[in-house]
C-alpha positions, -999 to +999 in steps of 0.1 A: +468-459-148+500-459-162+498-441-198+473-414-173+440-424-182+410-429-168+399-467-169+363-479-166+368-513-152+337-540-167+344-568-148+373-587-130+384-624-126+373-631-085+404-630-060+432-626-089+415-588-103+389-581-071+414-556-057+419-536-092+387-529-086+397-508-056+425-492-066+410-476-091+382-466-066+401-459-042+423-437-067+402-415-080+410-423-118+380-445-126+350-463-121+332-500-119+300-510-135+288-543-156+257-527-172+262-516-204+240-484-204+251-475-173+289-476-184+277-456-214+259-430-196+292-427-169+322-427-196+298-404-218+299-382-186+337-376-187+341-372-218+318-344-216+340-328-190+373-319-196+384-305-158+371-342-145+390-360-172+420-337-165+417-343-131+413-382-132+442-385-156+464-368-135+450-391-104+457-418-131+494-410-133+500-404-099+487-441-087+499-458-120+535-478-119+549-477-156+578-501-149+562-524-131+563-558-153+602-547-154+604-549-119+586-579-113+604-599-136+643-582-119+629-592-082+620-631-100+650-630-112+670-620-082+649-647-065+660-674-088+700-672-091 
């Protein structure tokens, strides 16, 4: 989400990655499937529309958190000293 493009999401490691699942759901900017053809078929289906993609790119960028590693690791720190 945070370099603004869509992400088709494969699969996802239970309880640690379940909610990225979600969020990109739930934001607009993507999509969640484990067949092959079917992932095929749905990316192919973007691609193939350049108002969707613009449109999930920019939901992409609006949910996405660029500095986010950065800020994790500045709270840890905080935490620790």
């Amino acid at each position: 989400a945070a370099v603004g493009l869509p992400g088709m999401l494969t699969s996802f490691l239970p309880g640690q990655e379940a909610g990225n699942v979600d969020f990109v759901l739930e934001g607009g900017f993507g999509d969640f499937a484990d067949d092959p053809v079917e992932i095929g078929e749905e990316v192919s289906t973007w691609l193939r529309d350049p108002e969707l993609m613009k449109s999930m790119s920019n939901k992409a960028r609006e949910c996405g958190r660029p500095n986010a590693a950065a800020e994790i690791v500045l709270d840890i720190g905080s935490r620790t000293q």
